[in-house]
mmCIF file of the N, C-alpha and C atoms, coordinates in Angstrom:
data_MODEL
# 
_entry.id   MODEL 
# 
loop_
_atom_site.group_PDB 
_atom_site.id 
_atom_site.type_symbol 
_atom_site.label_atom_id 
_atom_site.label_alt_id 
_atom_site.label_comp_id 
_atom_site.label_asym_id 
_atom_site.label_entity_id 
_atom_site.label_seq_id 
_atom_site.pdbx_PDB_ins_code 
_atom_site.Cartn_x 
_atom_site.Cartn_y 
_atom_site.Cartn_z 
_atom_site.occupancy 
_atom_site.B_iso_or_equiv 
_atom_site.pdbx_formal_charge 
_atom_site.auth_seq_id 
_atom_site.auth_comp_id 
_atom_site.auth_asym_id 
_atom_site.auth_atom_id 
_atom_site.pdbx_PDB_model_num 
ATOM 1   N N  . UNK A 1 1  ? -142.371 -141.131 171.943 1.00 0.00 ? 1  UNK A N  1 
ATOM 2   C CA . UNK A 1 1  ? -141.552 -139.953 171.757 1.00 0.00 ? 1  UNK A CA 1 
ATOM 3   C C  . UNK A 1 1  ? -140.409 -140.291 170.789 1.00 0.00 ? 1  UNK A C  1 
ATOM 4   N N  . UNK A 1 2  ? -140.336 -139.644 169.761 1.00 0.00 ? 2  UNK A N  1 
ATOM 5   C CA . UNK A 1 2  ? -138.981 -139.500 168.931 1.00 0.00 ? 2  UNK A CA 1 
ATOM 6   C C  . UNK A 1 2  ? -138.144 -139.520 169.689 1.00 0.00 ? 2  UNK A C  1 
ATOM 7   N N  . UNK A 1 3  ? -136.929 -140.761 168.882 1.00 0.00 ? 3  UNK A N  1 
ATOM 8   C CA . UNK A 1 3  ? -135.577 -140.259 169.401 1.00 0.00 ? 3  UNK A CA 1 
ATOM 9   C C  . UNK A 1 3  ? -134.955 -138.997 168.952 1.00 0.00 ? 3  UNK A C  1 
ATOM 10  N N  . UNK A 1 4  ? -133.910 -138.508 169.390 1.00 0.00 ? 4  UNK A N  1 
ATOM 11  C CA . UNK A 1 4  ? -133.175 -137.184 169.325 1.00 0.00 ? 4  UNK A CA 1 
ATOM 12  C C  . UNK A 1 4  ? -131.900 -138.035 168.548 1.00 0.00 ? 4  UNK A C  1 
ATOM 13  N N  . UNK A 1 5  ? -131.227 -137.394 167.048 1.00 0.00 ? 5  UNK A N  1 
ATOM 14  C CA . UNK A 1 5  ? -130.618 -137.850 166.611 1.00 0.00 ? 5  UNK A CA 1 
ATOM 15  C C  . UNK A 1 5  ? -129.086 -137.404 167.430 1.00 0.00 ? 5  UNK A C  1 
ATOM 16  N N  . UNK A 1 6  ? -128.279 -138.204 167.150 1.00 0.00 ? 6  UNK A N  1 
ATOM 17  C CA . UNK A 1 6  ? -126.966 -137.882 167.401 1.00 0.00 ? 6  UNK A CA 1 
ATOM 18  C C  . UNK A 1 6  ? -126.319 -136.971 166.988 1.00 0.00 ? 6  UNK A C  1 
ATOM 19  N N  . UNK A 1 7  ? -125.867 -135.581 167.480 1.00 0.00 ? 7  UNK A N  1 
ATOM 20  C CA . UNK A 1 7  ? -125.213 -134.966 167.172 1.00 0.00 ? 7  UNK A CA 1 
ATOM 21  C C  . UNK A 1 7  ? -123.788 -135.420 167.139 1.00 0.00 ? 7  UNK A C  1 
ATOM 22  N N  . UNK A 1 8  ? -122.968 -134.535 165.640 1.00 0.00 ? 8  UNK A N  1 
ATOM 23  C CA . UNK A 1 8  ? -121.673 -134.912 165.180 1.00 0.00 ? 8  UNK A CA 1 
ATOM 24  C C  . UNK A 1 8  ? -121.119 -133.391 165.224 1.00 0.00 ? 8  UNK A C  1 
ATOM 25  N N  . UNK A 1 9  ? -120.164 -133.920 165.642 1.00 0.00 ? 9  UNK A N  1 
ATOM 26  C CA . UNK A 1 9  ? -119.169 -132.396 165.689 1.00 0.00 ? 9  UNK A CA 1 
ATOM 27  C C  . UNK A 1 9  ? -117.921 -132.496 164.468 1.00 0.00 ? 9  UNK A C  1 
ATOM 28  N N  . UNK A 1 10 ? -117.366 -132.014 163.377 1.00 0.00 ? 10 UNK A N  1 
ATOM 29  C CA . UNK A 1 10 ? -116.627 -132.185 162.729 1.00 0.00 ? 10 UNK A CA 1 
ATOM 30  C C  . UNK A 1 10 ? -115.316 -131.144 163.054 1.00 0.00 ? 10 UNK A C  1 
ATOM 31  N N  . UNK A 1 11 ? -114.089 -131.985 163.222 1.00 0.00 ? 11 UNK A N  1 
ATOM 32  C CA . UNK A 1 11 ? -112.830 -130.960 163.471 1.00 0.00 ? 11 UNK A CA 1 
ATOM 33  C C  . UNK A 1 11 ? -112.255 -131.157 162.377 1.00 0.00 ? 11 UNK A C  1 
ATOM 34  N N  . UNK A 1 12 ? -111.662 -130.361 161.945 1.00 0.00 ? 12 UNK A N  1 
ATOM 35  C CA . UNK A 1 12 ? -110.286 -129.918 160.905 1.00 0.00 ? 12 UNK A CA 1 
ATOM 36  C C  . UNK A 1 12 ? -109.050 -130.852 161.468 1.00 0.00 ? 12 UNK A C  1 
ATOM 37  N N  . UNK A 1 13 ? -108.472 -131.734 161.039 1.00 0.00 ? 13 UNK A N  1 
ATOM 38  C CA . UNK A 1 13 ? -107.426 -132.327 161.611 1.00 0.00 ? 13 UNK A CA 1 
ATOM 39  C C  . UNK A 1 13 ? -106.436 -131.969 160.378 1.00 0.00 ? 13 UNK A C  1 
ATOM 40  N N  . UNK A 1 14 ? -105.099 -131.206 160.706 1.00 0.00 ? 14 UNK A N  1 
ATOM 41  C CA . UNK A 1 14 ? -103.795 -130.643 159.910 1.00 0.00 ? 14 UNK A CA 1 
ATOM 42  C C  . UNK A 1 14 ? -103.623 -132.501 159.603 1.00 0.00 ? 14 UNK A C  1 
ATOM 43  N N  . UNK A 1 15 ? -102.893 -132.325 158.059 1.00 0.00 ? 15 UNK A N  1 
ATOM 44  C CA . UNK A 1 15 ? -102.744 -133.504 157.593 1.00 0.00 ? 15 UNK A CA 1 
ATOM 45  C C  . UNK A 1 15 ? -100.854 -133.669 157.503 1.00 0.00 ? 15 UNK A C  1 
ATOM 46  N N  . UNK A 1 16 ? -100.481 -134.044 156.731 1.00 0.00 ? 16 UNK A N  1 
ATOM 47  C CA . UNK A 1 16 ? -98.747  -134.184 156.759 1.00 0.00 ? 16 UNK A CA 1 
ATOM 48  C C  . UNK A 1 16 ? -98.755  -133.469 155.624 1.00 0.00 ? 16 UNK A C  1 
ATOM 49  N N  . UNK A 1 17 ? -99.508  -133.428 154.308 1.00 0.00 ? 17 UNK A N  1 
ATOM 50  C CA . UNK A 1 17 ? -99.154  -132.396 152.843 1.00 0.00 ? 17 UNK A CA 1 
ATOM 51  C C  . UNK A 1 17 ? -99.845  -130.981 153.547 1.00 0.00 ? 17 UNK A C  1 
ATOM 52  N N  . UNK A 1 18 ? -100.804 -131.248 153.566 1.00 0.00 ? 18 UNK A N  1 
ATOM 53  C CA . UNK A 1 18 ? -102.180 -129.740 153.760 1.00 0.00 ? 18 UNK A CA 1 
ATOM 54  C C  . UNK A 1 18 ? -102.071 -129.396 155.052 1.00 0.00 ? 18 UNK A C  1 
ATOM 55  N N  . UNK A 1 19 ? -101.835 -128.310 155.847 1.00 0.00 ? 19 UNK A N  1 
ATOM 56  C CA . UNK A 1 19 ? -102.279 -128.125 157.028 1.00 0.00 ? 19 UNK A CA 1 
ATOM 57  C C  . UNK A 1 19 ? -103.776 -127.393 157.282 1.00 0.00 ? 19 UNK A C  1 
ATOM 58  N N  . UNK A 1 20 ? -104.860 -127.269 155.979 1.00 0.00 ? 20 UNK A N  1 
ATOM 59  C CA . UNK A 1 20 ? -105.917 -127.052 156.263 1.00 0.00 ? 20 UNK A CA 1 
ATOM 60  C C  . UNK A 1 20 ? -106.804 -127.169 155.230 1.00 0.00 ? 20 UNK A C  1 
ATOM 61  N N  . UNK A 1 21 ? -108.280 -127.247 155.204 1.00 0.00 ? 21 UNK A N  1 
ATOM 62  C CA . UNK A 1 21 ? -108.877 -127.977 153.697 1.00 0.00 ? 21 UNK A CA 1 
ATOM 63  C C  . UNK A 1 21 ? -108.640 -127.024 152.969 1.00 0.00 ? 21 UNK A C  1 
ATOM 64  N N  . UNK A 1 22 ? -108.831 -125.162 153.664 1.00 0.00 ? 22 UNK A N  1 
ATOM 65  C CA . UNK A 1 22 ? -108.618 -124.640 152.712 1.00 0.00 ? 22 UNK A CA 1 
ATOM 66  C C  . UNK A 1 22 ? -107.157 -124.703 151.656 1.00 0.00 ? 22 UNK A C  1 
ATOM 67  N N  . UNK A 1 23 ? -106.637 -124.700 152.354 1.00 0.00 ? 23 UNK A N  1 
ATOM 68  C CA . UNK A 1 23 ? -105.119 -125.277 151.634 1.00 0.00 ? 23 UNK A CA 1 
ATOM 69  C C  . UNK A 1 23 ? -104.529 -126.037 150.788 1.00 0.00 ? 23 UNK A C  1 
ATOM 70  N N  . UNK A 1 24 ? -105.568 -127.366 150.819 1.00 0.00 ? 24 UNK A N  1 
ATOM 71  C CA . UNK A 1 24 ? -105.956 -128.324 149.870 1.00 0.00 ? 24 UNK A CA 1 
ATOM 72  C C  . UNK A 1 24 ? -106.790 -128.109 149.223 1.00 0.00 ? 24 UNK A C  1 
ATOM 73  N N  . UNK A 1 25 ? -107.708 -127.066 149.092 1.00 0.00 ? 25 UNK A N  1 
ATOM 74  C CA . UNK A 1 25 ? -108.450 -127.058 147.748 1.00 0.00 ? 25 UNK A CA 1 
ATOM 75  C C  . UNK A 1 25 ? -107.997 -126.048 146.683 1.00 0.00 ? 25 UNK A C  1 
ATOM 76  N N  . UNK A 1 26 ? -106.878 -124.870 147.691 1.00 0.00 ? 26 UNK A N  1 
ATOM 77  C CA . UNK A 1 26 ? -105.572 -124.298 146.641 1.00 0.00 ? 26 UNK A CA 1 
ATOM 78  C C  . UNK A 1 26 ? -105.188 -125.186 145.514 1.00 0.00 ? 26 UNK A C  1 
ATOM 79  N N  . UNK A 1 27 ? -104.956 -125.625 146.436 1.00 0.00 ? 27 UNK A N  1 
ATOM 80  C CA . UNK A 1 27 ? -103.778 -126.753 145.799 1.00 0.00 ? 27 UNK A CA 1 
ATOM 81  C C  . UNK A 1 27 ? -104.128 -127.557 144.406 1.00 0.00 ? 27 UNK A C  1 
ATOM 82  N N  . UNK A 1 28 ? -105.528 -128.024 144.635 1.00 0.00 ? 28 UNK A N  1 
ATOM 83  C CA . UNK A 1 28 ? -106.129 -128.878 143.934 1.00 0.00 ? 28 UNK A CA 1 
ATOM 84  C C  . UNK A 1 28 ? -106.864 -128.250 142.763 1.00 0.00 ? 28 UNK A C  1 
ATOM 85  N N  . UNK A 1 29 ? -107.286 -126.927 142.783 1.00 0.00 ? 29 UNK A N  1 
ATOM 86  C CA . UNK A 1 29 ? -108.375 -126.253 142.471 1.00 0.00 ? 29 UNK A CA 1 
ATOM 87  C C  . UNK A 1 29 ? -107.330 -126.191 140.481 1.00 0.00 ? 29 UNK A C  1 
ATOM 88  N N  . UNK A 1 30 ? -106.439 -125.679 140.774 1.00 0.00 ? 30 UNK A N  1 
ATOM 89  C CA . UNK A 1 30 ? -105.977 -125.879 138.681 1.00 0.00 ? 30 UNK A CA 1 
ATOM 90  C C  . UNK A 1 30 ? -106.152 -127.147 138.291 1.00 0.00 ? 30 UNK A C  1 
ATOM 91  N N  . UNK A 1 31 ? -105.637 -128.203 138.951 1.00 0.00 ? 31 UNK A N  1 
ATOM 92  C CA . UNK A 1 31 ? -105.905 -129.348 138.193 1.00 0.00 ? 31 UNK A CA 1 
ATOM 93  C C  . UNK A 1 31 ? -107.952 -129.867 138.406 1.00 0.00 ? 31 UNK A C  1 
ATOM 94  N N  . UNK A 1 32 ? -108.749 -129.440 138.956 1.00 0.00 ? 32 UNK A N  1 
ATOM 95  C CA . UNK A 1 32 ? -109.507 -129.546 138.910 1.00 0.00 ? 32 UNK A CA 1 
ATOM 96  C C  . UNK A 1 32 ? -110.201 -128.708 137.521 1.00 0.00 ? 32 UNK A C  1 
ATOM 97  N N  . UNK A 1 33 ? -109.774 -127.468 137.773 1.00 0.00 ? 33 UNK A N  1 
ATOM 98  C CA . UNK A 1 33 ? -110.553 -126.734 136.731 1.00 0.00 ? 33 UNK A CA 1 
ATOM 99  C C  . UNK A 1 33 ? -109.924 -127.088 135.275 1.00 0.00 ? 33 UNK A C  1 
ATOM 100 N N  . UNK A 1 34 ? -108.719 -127.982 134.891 1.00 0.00 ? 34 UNK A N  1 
ATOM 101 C CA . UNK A 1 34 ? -108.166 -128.250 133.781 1.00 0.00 ? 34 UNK A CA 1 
ATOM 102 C C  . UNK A 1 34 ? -109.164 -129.566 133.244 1.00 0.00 ? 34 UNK A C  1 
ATOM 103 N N  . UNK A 1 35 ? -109.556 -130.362 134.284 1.00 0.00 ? 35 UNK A N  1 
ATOM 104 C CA . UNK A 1 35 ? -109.999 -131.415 134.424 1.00 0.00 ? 35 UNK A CA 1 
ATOM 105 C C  . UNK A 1 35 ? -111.377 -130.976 133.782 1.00 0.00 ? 35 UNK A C  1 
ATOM 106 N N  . UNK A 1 36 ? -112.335 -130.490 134.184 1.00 0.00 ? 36 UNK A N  1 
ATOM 107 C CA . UNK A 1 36 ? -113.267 -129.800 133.865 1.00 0.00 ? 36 UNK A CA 1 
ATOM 108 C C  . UNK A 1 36 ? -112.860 -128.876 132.505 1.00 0.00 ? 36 UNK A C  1 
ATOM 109 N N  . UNK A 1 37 ? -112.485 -127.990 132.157 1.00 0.00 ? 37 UNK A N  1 
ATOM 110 C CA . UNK A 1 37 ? -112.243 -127.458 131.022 1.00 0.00 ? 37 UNK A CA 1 
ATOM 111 C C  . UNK A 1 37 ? -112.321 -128.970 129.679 1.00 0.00 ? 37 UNK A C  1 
ATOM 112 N N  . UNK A 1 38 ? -111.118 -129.955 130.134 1.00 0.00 ? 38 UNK A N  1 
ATOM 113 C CA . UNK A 1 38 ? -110.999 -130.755 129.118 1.00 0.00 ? 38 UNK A CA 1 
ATOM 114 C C  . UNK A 1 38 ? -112.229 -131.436 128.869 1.00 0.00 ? 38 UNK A C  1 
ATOM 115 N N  . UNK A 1 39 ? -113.204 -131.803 129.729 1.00 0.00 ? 39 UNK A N  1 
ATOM 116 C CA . UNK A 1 39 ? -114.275 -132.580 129.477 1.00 0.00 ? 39 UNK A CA 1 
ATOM 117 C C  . UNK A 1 39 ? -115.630 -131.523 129.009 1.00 0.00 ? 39 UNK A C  1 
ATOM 118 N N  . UNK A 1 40 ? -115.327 -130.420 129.118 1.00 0.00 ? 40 UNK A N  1 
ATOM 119 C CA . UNK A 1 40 ? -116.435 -129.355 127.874 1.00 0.00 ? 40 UNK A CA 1 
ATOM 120 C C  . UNK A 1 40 ? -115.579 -129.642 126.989 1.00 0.00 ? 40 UNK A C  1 
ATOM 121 N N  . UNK A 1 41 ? -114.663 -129.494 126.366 1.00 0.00 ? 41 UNK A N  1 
ATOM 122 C CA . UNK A 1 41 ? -114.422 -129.681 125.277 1.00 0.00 ? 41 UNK A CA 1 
ATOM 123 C C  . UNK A 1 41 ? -114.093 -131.207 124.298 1.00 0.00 ? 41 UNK A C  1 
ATOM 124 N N  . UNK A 1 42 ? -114.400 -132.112 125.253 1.00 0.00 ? 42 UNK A N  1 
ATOM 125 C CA . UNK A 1 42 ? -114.612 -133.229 124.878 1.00 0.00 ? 42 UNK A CA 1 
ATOM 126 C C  . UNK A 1 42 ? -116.410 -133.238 124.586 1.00 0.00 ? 42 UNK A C  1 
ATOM 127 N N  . UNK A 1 43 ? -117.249 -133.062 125.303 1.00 0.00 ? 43 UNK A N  1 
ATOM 128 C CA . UNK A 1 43 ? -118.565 -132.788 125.419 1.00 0.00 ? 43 UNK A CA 1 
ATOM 129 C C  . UNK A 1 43 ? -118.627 -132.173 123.919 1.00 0.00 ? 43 UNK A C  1 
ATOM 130 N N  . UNK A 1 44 ? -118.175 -130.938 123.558 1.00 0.00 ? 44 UNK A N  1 
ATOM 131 C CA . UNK A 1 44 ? -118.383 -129.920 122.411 1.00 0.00 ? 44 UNK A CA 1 
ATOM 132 C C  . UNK A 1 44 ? -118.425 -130.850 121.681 1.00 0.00 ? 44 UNK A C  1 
ATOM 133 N N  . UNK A 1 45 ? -116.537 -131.326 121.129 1.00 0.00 ? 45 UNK A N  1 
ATOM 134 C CA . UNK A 1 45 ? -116.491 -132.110 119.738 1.00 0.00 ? 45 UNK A CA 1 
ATOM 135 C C  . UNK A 1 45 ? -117.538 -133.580 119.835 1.00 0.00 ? 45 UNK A C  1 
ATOM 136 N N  . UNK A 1 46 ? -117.886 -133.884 120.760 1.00 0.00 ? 46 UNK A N  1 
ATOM 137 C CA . UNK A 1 46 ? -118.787 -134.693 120.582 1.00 0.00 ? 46 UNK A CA 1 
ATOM 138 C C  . UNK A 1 46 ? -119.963 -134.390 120.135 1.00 0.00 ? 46 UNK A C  1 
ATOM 139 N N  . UNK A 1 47 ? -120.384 -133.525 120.387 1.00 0.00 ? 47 UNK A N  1 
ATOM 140 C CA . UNK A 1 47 ? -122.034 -133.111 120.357 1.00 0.00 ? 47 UNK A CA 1 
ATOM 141 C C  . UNK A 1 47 ? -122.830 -133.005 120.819 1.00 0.00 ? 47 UNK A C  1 
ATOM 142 N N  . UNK A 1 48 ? -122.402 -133.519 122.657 1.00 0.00 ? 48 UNK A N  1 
ATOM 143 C CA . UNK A 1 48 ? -123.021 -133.359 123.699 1.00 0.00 ? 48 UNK A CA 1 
ATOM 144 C C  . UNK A 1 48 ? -124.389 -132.575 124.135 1.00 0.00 ? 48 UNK A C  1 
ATOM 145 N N  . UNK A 1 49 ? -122.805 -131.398 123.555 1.00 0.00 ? 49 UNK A N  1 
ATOM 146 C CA . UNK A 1 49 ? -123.392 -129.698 123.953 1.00 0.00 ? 49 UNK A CA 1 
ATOM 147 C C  . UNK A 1 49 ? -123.151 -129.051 122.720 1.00 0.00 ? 49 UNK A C  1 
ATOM 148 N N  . UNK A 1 50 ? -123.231 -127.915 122.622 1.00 0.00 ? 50 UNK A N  1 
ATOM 149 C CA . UNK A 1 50 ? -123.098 -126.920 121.833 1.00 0.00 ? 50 UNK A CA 1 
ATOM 150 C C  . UNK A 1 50 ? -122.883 -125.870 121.764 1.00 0.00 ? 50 UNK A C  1 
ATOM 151 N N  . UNK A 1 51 ? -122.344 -124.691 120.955 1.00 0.00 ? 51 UNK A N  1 
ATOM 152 C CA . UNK A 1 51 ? -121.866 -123.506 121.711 1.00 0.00 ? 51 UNK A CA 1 
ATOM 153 C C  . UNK A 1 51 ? -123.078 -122.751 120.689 1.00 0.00 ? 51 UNK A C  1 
ATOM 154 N N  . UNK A 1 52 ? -123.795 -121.857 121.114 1.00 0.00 ? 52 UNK A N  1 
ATOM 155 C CA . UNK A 1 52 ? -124.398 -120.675 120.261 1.00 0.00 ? 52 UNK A CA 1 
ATOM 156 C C  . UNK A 1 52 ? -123.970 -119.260 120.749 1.00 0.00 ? 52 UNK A C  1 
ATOM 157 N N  . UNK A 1 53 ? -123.860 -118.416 120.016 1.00 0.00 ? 53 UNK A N  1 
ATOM 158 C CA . UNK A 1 53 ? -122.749 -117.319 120.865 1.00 0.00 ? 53 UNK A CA 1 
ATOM 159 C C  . UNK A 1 53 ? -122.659 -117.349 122.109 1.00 0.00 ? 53 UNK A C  1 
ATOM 160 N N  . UNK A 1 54 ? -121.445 -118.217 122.193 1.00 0.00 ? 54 UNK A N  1 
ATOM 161 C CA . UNK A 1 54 ? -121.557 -117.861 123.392 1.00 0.00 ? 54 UNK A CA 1 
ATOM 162 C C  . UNK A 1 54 ? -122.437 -118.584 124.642 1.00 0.00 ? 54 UNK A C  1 
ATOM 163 N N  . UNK A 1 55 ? -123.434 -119.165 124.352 1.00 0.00 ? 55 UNK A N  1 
ATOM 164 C CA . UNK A 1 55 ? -124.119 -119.866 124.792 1.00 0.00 ? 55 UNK A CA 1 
ATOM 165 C C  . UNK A 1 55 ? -123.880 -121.433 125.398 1.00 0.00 ? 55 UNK A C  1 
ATOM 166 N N  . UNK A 1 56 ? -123.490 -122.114 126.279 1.00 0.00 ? 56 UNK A N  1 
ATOM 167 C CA . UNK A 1 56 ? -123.340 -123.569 125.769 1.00 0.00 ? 56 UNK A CA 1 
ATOM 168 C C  . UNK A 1 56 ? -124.630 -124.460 126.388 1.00 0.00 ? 56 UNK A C  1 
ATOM 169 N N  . UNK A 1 57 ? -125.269 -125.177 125.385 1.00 0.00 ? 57 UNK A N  1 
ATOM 170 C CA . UNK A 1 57 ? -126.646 -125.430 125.807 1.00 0.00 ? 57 UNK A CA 1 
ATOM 171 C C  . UNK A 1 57 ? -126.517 -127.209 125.421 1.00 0.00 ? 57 UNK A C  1 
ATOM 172 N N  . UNK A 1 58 ? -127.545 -127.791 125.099 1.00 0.00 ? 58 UNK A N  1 
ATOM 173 C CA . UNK A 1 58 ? -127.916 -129.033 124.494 1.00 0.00 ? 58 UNK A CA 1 
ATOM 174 C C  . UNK A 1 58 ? -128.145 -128.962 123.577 1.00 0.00 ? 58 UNK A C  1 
ATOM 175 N N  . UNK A 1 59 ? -127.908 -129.729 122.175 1.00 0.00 ? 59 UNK A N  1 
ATOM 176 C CA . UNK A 1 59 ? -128.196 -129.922 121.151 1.00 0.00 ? 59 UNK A CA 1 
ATOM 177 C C  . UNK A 1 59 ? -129.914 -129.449 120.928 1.00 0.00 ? 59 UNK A C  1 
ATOM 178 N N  . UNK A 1 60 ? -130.643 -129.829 121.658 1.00 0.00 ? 60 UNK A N  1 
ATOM 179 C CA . UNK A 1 60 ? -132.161 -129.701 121.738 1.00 0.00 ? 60 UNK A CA 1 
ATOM 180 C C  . UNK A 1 60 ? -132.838 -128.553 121.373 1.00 0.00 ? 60 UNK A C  1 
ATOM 181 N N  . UNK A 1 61 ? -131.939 -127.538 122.591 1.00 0.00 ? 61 UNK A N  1 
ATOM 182 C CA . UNK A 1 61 ? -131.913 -126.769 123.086 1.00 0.00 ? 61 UNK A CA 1 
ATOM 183 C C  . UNK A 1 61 ? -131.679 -125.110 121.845 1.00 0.00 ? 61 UNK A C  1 
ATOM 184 N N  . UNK A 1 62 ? -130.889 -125.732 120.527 1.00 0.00 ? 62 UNK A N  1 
ATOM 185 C CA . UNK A 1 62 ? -130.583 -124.685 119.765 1.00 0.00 ? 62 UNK A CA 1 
ATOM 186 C C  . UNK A 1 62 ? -131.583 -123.824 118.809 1.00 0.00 ? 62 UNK A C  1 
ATOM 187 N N  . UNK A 1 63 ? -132.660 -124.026 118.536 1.00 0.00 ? 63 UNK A N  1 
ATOM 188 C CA . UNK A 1 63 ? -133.540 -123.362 118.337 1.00 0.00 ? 63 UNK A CA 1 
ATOM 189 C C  . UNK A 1 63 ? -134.042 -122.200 119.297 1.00 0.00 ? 63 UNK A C  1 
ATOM 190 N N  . UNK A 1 64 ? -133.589 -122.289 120.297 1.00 0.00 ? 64 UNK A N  1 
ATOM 191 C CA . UNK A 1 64 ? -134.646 -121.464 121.678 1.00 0.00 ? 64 UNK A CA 1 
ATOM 192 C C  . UNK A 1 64 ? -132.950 -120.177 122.154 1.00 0.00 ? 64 UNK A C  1 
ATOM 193 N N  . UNK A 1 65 ? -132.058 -121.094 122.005 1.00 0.00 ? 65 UNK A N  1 
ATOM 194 C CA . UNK A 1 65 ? -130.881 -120.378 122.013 1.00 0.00 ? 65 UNK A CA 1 
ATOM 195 C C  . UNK A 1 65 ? -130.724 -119.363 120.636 1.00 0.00 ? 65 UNK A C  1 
ATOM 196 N N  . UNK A 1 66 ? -130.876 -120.147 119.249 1.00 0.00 ? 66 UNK A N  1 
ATOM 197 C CA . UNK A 1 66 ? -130.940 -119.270 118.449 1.00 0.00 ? 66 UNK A CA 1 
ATOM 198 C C  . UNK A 1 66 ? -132.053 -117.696 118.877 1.00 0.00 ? 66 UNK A C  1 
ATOM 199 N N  . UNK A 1 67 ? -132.964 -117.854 119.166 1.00 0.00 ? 67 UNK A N  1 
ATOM 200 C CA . UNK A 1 67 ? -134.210 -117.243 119.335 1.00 0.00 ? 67 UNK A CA 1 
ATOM 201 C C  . UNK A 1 67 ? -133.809 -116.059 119.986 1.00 0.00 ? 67 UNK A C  1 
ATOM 202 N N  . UNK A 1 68 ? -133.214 -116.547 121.661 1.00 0.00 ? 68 UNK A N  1 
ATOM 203 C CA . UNK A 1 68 ? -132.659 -115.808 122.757 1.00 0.00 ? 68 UNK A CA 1 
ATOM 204 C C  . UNK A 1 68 ? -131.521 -114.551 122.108 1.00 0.00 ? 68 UNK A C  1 
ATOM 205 N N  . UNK A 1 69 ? -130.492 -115.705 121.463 1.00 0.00 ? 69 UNK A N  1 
ATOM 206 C CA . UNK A 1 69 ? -129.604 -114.617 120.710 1.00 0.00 ? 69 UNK A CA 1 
ATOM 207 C C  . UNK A 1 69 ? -129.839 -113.484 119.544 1.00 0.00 ? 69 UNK A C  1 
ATOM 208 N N  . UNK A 1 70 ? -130.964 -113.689 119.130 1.00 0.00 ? 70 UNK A N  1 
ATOM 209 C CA . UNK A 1 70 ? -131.586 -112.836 117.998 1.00 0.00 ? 70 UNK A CA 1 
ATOM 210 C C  . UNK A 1 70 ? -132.453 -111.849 119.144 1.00 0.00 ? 70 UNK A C  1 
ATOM 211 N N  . UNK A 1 71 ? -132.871 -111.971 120.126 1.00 0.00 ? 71 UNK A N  1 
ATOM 212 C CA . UNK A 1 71 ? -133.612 -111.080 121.254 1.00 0.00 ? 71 UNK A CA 1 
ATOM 213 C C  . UNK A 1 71 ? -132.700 -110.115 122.036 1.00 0.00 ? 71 UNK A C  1 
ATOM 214 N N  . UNK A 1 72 ? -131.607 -110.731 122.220 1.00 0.00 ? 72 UNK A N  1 
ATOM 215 C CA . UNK A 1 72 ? -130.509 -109.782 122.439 1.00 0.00 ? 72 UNK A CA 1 
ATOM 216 C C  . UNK A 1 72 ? -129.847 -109.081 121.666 1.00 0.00 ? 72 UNK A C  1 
ATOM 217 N N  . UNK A 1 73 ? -129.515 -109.381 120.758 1.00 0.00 ? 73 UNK A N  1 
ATOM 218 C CA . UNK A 1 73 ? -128.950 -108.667 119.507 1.00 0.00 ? 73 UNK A CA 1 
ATOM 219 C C  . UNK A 1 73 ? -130.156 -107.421 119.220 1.00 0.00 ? 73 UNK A C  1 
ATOM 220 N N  . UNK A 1 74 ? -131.121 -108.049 118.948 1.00 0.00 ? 74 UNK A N  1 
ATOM 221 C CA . UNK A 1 74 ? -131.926 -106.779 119.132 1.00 0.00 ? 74 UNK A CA 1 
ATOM 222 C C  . UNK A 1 74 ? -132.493 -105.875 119.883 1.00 0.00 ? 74 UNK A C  1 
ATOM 223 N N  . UNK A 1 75 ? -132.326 -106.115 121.038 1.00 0.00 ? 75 UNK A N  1 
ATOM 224 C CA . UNK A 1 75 ? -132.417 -105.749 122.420 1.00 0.00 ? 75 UNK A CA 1 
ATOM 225 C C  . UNK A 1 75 ? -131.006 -104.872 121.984 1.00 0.00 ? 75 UNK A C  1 
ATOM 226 N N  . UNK A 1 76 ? -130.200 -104.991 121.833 1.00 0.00 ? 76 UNK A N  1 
ATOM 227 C CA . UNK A 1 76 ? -128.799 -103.921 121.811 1.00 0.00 ? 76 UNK A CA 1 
ATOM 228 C C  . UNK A 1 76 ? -128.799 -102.715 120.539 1.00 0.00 ? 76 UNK A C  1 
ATOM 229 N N  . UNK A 1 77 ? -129.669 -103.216 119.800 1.00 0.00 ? 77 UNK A N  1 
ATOM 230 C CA . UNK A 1 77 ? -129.549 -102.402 119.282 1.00 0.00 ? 77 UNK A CA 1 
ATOM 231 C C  . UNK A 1 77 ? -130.963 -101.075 119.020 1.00 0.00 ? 77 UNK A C  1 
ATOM 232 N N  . UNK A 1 78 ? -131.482 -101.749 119.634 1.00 0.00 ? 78 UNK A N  1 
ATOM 233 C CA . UNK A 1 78 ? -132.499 -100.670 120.070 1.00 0.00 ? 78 UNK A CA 1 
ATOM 234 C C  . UNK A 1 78 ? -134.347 -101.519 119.058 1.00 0.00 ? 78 UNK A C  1 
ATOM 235 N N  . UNK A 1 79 ? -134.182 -102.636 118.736 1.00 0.00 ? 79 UNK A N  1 
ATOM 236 C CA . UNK A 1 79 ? -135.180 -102.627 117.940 1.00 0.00 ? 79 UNK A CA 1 
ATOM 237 C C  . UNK A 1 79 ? -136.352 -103.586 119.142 1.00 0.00 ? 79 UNK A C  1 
ATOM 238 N N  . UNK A 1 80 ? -137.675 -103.450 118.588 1.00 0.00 ? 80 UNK A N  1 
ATOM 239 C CA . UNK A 1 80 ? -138.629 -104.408 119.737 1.00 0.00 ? 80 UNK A CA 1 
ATOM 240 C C  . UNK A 1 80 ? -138.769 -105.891 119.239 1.00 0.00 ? 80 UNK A C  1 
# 
């Protein structure tokens, strides 16, 4: 017979800065998303990635993006 794994119960314990995670991920959440912002745009000028309108894909990837964006463009304007 299988053992039965151990159940874990997880509590919220108030900290001395945060009194709750949600509170701490307030907190944290601009310098996170600055953090992130700076490294797409480190990614970009590198060459990582790439922007096609609008698009940000893989270098690989820009032919099929070009394609997509010419399907929409014409898609808006009424042509097949």
């Amino acid at each position: 017979m299988a053992r039965k794994p151990h159940e874990f119960k997880i509590t919220e314990v108030p900290g001395d800065k945060y009194k709750s995670l949600k509170e701490a991920w307030k907190a944290v959440l601009p310098a996170l998303a600055q953090i992130l912002a700076d490294e797409v745009r480190l990614m970009l000028r590198e060459g990582s990635i790439v922007n096609v309108h609008g698009e940000i894909v893989s270098p690989e990837m820009v032919p099929e993006a070009e394609k997509r964006a010419a399907e929409l463009m014409a898609a808006e304007v009424g042509m097949p």
